[in-house]
BAMAR-711234 format. One record per residue (C-alpha): residue in three letters; residue number from 1; z, y negated, x negated. Coordinates in Angstrom, 1 decimal, padded with zeros to 4 digits. Last residue first. Layout:
! residues N
site resn = ALA resi = NUM z = Z y = Y x = X
...
//
This chain:
! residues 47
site resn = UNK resi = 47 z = -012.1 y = -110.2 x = -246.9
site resn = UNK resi = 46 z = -011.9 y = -106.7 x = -245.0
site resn = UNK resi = 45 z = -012.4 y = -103.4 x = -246.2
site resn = UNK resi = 44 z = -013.7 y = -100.0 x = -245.3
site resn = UNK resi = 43 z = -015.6 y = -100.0 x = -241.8
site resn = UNK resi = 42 z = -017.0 y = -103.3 x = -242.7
site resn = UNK resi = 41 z = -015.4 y = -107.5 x = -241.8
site resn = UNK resi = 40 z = -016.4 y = -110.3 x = -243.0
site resn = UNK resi = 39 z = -014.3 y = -113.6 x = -242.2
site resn = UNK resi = 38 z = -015.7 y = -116.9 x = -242.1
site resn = UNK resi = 37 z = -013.4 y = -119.9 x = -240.9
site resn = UNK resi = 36 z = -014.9 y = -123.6 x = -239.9
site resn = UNK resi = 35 z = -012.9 y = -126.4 x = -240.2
site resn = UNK resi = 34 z = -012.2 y = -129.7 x = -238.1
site resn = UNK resi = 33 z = -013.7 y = -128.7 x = -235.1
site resn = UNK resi = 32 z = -010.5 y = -129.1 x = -233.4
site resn = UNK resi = 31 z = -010.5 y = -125.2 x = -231.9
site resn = UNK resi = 30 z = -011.5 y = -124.1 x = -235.4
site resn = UNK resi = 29 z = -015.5 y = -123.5 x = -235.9
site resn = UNK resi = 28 z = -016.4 y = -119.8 x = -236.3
site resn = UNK resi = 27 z = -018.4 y = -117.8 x = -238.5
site resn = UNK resi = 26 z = -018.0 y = -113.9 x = -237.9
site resn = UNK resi = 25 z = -019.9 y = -111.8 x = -241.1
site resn = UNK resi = 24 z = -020.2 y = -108.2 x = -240.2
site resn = UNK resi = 23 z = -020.6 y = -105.8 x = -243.5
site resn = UNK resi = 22 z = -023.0 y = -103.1 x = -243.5
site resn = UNK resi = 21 z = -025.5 y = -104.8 x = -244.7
site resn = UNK resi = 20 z = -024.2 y = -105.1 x = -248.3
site resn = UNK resi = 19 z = -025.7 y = -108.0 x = -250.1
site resn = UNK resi = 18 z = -023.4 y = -110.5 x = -248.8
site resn = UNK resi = 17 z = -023.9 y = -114.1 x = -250.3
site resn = UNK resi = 16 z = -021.3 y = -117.2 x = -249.5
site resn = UNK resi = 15 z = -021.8 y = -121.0 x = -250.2
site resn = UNK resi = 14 z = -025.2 y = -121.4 x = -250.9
site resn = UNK resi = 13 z = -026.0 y = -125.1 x = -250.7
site resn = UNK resi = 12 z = -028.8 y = -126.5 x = -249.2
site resn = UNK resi = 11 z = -031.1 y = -129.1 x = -251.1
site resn = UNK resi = 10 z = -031.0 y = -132.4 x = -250.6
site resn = UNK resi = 9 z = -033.2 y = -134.4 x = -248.2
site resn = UNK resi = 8 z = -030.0 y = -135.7 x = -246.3
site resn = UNK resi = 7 z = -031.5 y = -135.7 x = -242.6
site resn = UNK resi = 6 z = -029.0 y = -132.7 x = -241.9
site resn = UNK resi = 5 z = -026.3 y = -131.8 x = -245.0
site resn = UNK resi = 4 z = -026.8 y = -127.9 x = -245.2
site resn = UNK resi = 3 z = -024.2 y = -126.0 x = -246.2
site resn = UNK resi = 2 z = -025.4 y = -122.0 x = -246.5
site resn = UNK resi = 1 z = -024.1 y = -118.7 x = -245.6
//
């Protein structure tokens, strides 16, 4: 999951990395687009 800053030139920023692939990442935006939530989800273990 990057943050990228749109029309800035700057680099993105790497804000979360999964390496397994059997974990489901959910991004969503909160219903006052304020924040955006990111939960991962596997079989075993949620974060």
């Amino acid at each position: 999951l990057f943050c990228s800053m749109m029309g800035s030139g700057k680099d993105d920023i790497l804000l979360m990395e999964e390496l397994d692939d059997s974990v489901y990442i959910n991004i969503r935006n909160t219903k006052d687009f304020q924040f955006v939530t990111v939960n991962s989800f596997s079989n075993a273990f949620s974060k």
